[in-house]
C-alpha positions in Angstrom: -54.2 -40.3 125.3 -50.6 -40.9 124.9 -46.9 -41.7 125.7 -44.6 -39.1 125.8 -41.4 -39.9 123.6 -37.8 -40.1 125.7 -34.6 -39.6 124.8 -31.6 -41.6 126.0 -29.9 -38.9 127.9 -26.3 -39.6 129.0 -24.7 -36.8 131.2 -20.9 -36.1 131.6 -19.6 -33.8 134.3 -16.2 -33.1 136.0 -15.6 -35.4 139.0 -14.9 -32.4 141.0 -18.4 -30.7 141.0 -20.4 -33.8 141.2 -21.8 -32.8 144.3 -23.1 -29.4 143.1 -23.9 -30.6 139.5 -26.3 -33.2 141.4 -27.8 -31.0 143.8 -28.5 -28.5 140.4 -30.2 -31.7 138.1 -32.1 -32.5 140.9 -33.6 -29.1 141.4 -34.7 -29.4 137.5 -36.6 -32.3 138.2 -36.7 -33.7 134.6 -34.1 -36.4 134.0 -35.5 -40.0 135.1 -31.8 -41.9 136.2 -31.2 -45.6 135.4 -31.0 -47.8 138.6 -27.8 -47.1 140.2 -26.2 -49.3 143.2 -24.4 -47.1 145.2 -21.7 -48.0 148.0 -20.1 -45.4 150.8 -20.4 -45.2 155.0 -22.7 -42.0 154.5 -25.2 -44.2 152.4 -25.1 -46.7 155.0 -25.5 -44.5 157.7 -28.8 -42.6 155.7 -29.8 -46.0 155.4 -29.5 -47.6 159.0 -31.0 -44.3 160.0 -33.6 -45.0 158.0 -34.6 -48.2 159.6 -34.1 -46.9 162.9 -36.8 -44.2 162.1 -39.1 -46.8 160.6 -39.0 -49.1 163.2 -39.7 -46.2 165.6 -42.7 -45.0 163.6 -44.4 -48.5 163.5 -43.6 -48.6 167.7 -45.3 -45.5 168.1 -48.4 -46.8 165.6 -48.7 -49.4 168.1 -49.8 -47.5 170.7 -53.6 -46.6 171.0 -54.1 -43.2 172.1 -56.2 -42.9 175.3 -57.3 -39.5 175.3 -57.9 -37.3 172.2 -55.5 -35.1 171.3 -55.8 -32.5 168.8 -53.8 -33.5 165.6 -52.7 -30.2 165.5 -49.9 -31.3 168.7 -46.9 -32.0 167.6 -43.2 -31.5 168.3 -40.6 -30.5 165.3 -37.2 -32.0 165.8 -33.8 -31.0 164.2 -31.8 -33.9 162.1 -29.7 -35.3 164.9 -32.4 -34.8 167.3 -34.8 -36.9 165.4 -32.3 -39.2 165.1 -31.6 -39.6 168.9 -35.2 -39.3 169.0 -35.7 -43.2 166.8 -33.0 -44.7 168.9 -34.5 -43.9 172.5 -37.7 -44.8 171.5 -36.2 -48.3 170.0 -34.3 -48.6 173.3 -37.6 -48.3 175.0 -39.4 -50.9 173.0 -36.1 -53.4 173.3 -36.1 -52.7 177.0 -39.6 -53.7 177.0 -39.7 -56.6 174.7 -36.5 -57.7 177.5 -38.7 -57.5 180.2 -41.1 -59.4 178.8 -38.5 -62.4 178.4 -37.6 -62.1 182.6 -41.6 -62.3 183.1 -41.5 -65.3 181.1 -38.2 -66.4 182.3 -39.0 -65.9 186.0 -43.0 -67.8 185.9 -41.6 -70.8 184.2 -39.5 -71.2 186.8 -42.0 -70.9 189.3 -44.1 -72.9 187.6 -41.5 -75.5 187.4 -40.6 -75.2 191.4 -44.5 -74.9 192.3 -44.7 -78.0 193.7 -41.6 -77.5 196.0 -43.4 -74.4 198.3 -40.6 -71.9 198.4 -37.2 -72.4 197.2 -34.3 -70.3 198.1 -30.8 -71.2 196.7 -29.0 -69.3 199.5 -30.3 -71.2 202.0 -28.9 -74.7 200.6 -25.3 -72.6 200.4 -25.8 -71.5 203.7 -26.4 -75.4 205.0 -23.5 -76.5 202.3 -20.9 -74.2 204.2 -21.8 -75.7 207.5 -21.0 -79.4 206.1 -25.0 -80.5 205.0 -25.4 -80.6 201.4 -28.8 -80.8 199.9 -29.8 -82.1 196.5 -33.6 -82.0 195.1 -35.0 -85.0 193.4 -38.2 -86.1 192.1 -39.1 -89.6 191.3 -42.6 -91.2 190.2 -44.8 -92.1 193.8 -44.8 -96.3 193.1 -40.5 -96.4 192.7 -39.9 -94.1 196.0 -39.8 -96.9 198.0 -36.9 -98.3 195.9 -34.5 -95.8 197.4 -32.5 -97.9 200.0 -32.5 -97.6 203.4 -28.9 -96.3 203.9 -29.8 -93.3 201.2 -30.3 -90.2 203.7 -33.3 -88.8 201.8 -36.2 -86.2 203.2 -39.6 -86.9 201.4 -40.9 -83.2 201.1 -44.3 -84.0 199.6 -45.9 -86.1 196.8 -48.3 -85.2 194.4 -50.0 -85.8 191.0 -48.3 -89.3 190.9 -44.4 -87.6 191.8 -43.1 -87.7 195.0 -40.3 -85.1 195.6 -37.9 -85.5 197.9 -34.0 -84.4 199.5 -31.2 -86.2 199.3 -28.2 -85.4 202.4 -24.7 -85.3 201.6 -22.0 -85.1 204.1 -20.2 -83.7 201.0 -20.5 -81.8 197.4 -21.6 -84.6 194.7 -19.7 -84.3 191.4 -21.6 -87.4 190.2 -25.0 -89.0 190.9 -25.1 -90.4 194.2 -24.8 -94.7 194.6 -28.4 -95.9 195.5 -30.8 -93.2 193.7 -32.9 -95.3 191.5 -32.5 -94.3 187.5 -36.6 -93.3 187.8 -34.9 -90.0 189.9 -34.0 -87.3 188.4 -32.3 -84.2 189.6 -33.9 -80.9 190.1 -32.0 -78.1 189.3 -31.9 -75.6 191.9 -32.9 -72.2 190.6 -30.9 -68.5 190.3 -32.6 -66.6 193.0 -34.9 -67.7 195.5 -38.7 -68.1 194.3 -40.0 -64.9 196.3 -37.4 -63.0 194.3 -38.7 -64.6 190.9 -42.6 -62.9 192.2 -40.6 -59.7 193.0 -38.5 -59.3 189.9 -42.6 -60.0 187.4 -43.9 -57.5 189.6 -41.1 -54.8 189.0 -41.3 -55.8 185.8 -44.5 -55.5 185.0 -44.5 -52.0 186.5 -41.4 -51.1 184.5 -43.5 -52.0 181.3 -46.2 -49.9 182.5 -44.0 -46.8 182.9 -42.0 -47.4 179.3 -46.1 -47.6 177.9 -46.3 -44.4 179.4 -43.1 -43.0 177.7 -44.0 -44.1 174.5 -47.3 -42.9 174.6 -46.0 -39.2 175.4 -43.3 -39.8 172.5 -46.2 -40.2 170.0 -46.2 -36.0 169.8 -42.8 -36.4 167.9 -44.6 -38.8 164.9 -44.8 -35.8 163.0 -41.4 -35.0 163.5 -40.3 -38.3 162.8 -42.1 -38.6 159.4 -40.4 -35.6 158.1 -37.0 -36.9 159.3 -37.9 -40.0 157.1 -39.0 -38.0 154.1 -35.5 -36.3 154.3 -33.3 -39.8 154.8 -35.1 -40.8 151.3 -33.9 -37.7 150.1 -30.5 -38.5 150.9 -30.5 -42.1 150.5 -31.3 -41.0 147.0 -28.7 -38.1 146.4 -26.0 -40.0 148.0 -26.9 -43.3 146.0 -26.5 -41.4 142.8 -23.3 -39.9 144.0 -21.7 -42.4 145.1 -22.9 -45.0 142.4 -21.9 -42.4 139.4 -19.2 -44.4 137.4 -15.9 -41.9 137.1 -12.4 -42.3 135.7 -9.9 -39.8 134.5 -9.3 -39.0 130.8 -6.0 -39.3 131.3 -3.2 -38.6 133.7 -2.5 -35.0 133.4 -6.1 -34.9 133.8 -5.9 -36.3 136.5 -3.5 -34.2 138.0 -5.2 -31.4 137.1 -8.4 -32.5 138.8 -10.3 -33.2 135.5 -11.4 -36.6 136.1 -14.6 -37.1 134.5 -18.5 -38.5 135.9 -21.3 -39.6 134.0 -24.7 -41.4 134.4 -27.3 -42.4 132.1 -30.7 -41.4 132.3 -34.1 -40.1 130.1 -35.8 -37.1 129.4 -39.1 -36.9 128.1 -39.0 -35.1 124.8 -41.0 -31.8 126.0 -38.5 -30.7 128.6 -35.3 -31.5 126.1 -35.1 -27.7 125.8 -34.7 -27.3 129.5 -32.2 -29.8 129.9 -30.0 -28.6 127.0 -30.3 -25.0 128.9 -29.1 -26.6 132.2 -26.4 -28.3 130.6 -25.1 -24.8 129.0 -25.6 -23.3 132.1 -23.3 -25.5 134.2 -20.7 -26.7 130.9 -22.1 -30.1 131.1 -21.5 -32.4 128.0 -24.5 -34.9 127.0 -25.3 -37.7 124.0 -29.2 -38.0 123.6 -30.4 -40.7 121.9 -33.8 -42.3 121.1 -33.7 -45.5 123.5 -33.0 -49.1 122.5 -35.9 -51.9 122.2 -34.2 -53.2 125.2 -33.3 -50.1 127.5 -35.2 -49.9 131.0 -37.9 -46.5 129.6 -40.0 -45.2 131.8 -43.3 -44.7 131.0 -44.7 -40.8 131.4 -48.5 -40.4 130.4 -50.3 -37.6 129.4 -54.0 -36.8 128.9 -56.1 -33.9 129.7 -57.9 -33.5 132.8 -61.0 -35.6 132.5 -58.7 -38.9 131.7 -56.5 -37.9 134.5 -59.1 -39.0 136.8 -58.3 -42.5 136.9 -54.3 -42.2 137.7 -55.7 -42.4 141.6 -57.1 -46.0 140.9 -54.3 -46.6 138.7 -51.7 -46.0 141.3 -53.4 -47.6 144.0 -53.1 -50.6 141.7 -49.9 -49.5 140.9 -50.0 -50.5 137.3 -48.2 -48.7 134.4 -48.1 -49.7 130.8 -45.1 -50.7 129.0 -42.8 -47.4 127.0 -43.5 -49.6 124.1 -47.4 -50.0 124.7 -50.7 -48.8 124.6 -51.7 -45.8 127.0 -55.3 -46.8 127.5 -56.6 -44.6 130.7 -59.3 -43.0 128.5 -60.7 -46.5 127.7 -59.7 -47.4 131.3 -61.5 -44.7 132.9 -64.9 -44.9 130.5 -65.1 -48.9 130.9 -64.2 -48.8 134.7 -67.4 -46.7 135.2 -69.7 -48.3 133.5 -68.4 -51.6 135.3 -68.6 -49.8 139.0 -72.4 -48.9 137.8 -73.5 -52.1 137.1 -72.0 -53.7 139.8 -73.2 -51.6 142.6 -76.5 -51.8 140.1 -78.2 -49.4 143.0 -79.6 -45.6 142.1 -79.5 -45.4 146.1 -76.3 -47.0 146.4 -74.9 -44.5 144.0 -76.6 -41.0 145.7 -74.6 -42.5 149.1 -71.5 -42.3 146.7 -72.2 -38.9 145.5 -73.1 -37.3 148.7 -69.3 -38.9 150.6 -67.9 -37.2 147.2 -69.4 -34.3 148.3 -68.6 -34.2 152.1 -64.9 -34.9 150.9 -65.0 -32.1 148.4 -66.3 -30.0 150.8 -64.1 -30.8 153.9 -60.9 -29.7 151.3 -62.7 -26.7 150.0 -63.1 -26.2 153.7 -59.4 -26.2 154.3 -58.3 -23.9 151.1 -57.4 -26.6 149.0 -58.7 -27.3 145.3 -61.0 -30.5 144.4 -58.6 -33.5 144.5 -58.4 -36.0 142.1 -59.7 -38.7 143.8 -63.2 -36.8 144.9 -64.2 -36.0 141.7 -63.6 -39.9 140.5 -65.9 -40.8 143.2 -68.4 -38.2 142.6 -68.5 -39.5 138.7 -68.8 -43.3 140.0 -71.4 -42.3 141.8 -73.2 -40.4 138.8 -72.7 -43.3 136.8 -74.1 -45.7 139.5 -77.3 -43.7 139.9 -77.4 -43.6 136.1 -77.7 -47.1 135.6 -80.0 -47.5 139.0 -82.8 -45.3 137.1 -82.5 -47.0 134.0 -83.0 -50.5 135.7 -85.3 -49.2 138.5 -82.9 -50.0 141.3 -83.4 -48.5 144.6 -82.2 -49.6 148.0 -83.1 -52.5 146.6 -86.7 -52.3 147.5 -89.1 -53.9 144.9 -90.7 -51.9 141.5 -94.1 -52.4 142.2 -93.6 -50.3 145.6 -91.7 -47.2 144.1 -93.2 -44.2 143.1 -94.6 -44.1 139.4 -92.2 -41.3 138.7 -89.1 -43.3 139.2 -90.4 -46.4 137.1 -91.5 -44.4 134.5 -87.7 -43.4 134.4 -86.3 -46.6 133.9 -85.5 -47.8 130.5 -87.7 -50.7 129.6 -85.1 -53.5 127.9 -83.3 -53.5 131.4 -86.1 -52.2 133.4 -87.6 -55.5 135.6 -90.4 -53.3 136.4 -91.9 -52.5 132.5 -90.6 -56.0 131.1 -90.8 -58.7 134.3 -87.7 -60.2 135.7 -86.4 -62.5 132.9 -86.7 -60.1 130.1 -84.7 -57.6 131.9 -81.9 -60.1 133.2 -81.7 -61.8 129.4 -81.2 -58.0 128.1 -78.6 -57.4 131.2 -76.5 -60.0 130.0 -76.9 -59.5 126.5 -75.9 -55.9 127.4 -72.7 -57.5 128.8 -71.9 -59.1 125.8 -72.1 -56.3 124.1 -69.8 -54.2 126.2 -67.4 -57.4 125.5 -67.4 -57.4 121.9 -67.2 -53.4 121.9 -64.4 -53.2 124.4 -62.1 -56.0 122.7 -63.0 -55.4 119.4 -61.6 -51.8 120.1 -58.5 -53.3 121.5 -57.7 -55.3 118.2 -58.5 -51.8 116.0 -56.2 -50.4 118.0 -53.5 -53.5 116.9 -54.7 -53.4 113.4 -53.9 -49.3 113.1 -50.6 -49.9 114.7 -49.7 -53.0 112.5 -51.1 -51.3 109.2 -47.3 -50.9 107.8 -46.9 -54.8 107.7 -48.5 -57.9 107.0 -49.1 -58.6 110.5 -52.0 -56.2 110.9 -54.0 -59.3 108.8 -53.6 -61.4 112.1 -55.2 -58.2 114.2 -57.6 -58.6 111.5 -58.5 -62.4 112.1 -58.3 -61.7 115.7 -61.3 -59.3 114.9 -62.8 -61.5 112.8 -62.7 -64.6 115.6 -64.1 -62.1 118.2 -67.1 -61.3 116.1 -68.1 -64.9 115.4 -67.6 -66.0 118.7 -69.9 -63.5 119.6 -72.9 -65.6 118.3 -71.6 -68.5 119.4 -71.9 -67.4 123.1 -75.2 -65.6 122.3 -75.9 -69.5 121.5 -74.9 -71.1 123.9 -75.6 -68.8 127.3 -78.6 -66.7 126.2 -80.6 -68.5 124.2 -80.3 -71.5 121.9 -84.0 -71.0 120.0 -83.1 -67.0 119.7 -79.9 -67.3 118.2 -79.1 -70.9 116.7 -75.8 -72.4 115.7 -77.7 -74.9 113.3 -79.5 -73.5 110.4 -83.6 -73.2 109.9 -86.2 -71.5 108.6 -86.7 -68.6 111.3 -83.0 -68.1 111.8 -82.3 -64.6 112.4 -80.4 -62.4 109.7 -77.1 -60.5 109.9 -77.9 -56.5 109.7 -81.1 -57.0 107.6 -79.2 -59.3 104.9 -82.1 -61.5 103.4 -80.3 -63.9 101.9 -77.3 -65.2 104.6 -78.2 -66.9 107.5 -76.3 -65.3 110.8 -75.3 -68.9 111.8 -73.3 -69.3 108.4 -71.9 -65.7 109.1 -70.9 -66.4 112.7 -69.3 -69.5 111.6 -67.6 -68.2 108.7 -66.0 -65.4 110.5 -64.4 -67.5 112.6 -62.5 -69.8 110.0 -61.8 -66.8 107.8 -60.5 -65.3 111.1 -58.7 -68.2 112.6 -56.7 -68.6 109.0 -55.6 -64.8 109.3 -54.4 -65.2 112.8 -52.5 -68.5 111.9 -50.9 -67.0 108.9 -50.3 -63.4 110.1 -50.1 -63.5 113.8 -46.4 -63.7 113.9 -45.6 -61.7 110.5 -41.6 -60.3 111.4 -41.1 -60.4 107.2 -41.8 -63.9 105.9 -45.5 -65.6 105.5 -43.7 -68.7 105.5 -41.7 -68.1 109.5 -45.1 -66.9 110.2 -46.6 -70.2 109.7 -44.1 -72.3 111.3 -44.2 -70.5 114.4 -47.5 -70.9 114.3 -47.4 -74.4 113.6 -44.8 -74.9 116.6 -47.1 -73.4 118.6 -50.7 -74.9 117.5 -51.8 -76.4 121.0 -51.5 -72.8 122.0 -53.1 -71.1 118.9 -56.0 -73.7 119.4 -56.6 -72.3 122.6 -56.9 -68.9 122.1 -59.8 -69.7 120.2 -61.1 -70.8 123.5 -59.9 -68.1 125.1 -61.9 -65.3 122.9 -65.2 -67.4 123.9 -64.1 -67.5 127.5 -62.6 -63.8 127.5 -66.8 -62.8 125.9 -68.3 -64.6 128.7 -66.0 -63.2 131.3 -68.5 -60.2 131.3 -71.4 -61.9 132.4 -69.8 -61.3 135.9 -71.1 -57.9 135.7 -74.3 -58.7 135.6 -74.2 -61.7 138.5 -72.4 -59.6 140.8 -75.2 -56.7 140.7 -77.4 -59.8 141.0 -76.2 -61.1 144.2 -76.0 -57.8 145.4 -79.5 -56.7 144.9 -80.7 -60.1 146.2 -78.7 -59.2 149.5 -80.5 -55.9 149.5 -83.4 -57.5 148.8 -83.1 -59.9 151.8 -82.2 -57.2 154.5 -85.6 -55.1 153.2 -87.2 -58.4 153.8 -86.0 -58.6 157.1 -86.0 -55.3 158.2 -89.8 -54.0 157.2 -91.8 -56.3 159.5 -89.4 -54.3 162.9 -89.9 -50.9 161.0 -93.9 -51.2 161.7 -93.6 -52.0 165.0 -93.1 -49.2 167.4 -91.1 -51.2 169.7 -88.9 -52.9 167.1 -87.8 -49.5 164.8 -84.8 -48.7 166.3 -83.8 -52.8 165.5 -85.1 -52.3 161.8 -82.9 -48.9 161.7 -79.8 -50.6 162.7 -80.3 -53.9 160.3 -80.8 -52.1 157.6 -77.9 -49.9 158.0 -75.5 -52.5 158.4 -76.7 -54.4 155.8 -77.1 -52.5 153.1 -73.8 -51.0 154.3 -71.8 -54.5 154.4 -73.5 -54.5 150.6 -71.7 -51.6 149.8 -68.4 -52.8 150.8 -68.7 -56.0 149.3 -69.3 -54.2 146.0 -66.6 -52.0 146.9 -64.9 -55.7 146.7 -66.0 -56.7 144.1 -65.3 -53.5 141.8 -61.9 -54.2 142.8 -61.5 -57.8 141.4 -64.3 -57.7 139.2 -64.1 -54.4 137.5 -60.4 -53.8 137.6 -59.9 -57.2 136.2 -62.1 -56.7 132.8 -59.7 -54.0 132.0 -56.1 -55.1 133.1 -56.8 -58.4 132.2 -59.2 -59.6 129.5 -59.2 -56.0 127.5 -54.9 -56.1 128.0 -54.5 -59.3 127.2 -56.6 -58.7 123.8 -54.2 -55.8 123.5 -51.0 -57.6 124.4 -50.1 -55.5 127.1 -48.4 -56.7 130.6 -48.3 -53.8 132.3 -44.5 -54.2 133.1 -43.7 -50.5 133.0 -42.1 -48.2 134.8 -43.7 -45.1 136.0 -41.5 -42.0 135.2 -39.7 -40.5 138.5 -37.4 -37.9 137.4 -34.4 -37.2 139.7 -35.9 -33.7 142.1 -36.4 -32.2 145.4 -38.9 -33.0 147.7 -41.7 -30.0 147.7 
């Protein structure tokens, strides 16, 4: 398990072949570039093209196929095709999102004129050119009879409380007519006649229909389209680095002679310096490598042999990386994650399910040519573990001990085993087996601090963190398993540390933490002086205090393992309760079939769950932060062609 090195590479080329010497370091693949910001109209036209065909993709991925189609159907597309291929099917999906606003538009306003029967704007300009102008009012029903007598106004109808009427003009109002109480207000008369408004939502909605159509036969080019995008990122990248190179000339005759220079900055790992060196011959390239600054942006490039390699899936998926400048735990990662995955899916039964999808999976690639992936074999050796911890706690489906064969109980391993010790025995060792994992899992992260610390004082404070973890250990024995087994206070059948007659554990415990908590005050911050050390300790004592109370909360933290398998088995539990009365009744099977598929299959994906939070968290968080790592690195990309 380890980091590779990198060198600080930074690359010098003539202006004038900055094209070719870019398409050349990008067929090495090795050199990871610092961010560049790029500007030109070509990088803005990759890039606009690359939203075009993005927002065309996720148009297409809303449309549900309705017949199966082979996924072997698809249409190949040149560049500018595909191209012209994102914009029509945007146009489509505007037009359509437009015709949904005139469907909208268009029943409002009928809605709005519903009351008034049919409304036709052309037959009040027909009546307005032969001298009779016509204005729509509505008014509440109790302040009709306010309008005067002289006011030439046609009650049309009255309903829900309004009464609508027309008021008669001998000529075009520019202002509201003398007479019309203030209660009346104008109705505006609308675009098109109502029966047009019914016309234009029908030919709309058969417009939307046929561009539904269209996009559905488009879907053939997704394919097409995917590729297109895969190239655009391609080129957004190229042409960001070309354009965002920083360049000057030397001088002027340089200048003149086209010998203005281009460089960018960038890192090689170590192991291909050779092959960068021979590239640089190759093409008269000039370079400065130099081991990278405290400071400098360094990606992170792992590497471990096959087995450890197993957990980069999970890690991606999470997309965590560790820091250039810390630990490269995916051995520890990958050996803790599965024994956490065991005992939180807790079921031998559970487990074989997990095998036998590995297995499909494996089988479906073999099927196709390809080798095992990465990602099948991590959830075959979940699933091994799973099993492995079902047997040895006599887990199965769920279903209870004393109705499994004797061949499987015999199996189990009696500490954790509910079936050879009873129910309480075997939970108390569970969780006692969780503090164990604890204290073995952090106390390997501060070894790990004291070995890198052992050239300075400071590896004293790794020490005392040590030291604090191991008393604290007791003290949560104490205080969450049991009090009478492991006391705090001292008497005459307290237990003794490793077989030592003559110290109580209780004086141990607590003397472990003092001796610990005054190394970690004095040496925690070590950069030189004893006496800094102390004063930044000092400044920072509310904090200090509570990372004693963190160690006892980071211990306990693992009991989760342990009451997540418990809920889960109670649920399985539960749906064997309900399920075995239907399963011996003839008439209710198929019922007890189908209950106890889905749940013990919800079971499995809320383990799946919590794996995720539970399991994941253990090692990024508590087992980091014990480590100091954040997990703020970056993941080495080197600068190369798509394959």
């Amino acid at each position: 398990m380890a980091i590779v090195q990198m060198k600080k590479v930074s690359l010098v080329i003539l202006d004038s072949t900055r094209k070719t010497s870019l398409e050349q370091l990008r067929k090495a693949g090795v050199l990871h570039l610092e961010a560049v910001e790029g500007e030109s109209q070509t990088l803005s036209s990759f890039r606009e093209s690359a939203a075009e065909t993005e927002k065309a993709l996720s148009i297409l991925d809303e449309v549900k196929d309705t017949k199966k189609k082979s996924a072997s159907v698809s249409e190949m597309l040149e560049k500018d095709a595909a191209r012209e291929k994102a914009k029509e099917i945007i146009a489509l999906s505007d037009r359509k999102k437009s015709l949904f606003d005139i469907i909208s538009q268009n029943k409002n306003e009928i809605a709005r004129l519903e009351k008034w029967g049919s409304v036709d704007p052309a037959e009040f300009q027909a009546l307005a050119e032969k001298g009779i102008f016509l204005y729509m009012y509505e008014i509440p029903s109790d302040k009709y009879s306010l309008i005067p007598e002289d006011c030439r106004t046609v009650l049309v109808n009255s309903a829900d409380k309004i009464s609508r009427f027309l008021y008669k003009s001998d000529a075009a109002l520019e202002e509201r007519p003398a007479g019309i109480p203030a209660e009346a207000y104008a109705v505006q008369l609308p675009e098109c006649s109502t029966a047009q408004m019914e016309k234009n939502i029908l030919d709309a909605e058969q417009e939307i229909l046929s561009i539904d159509k269209k996009i559905s036969e488009e879907k053939k080019f997704r394919g097409a389209l995917l590729a297109y995008k895969k190239l655009l990122a391609a080129d957004i990248e190229f042409e960001n680095i070309y354009s965002g190179m920083n360049s000057e000339a030397s001088n002027e005759q340089a200048a003149s002679e086209g010998s203005k220079l281009a460089w960018l900055t960038g890192y090689v790992p170590v192991t291909s310096m050779k092959k960068f060196k021979n590239l640089c011959a190759e093409n008269g390239w000039a370079f400065v490598a130099s081991d990278p600054a405290d400071d400098d942006p360094v990606p992170t490039m792992l590497k471990n042999n096959k087995l450890v390699e197993l957990i980069y899936p999970l890690t991606s998926f999470l997309d965590v990386t560790p820091g250039y400048h810390e630990y490269d735990i995916s051995g520890w990662f990958l050996l803790f994650f599965c024994i956490f995955f065991a005992m939180i899916f807790g079921d031998a039964g559970y487990g074989a399910l997990v095998c036998l999808i590995s297995f499909i999976m494996m089988a479906k690639g073999a099927k196709k040519g390809g080798s095992f992936s990465s990602v099948n074999v991590l959830v075959f050796l979940l699933g091994f573990c799973t099993m492995c911890w079902g047997v040895l706690t006599c887990t199965w489906f769920g279903i209870e001990p004393e109705r499994l064969p004797k061949c499987l109980v015999d199996l189990s391993f009696a500490p954790i085993s509910p079936a050879k010790v009873g129910t309480d025995a075997s939970n108390t060792n569970q969780q006692i087996f969780c503090f164990i994992l604890a204290i073995i899992q952090l106390s390997i992260a501060h070894i790990k601090g004291i070995f890198r610390c052992r050239k300075s004082l400071r590896f004293l404070g790794e020490l005392g963190s040590l030291l604090e973890l191991w008393g604290m250990y007791y003290v949560v024995m104490d205080m969450v398993v049991d009090a009478v087994k492991y006391p705090l206070g001292i008497t005459e059948e307290t237990l003794y540390f490793f077989g030592v007659g003559w110290l109580p554990v209780p004086y141990i415990a607590l003397g472990l933490l003092f001796v610990g908590f005054v190394l970690n005050f004095i040496f925690s911050n070590y950069e030189g002086s004893i006496k800094d050390s102390i004063l930044e300790s000092l400044k920072n004592i509310i904090s200090v205090l509570l990372g004693v109370v963190n160690v006892f909360s980071d211990i306990v933290s693992y009991i989760r393992l342990w009451a997540v398998a418990l809920a889960g088995a109670a649920i399985s539990s539960t749906v064997n309760t309900m399920a075995g009365p239907m399963l011996g009744k003839m008439i209710m099977v198929g019922f007890g079939v189908v209950l106890l598929c889905f749940g013990h299959g919800l079971n499995i994906i809320l383990n799946l769950l919590s794996v995720i939070v539970h399991g994941v968290r253990l090692n990024t968080l508590e087992f980091s932060q014990h480590l100091g790592m954040t997990w703020s690195g970056i993941k080495y990309s080197p600068f190369h062609e798509e394959k």
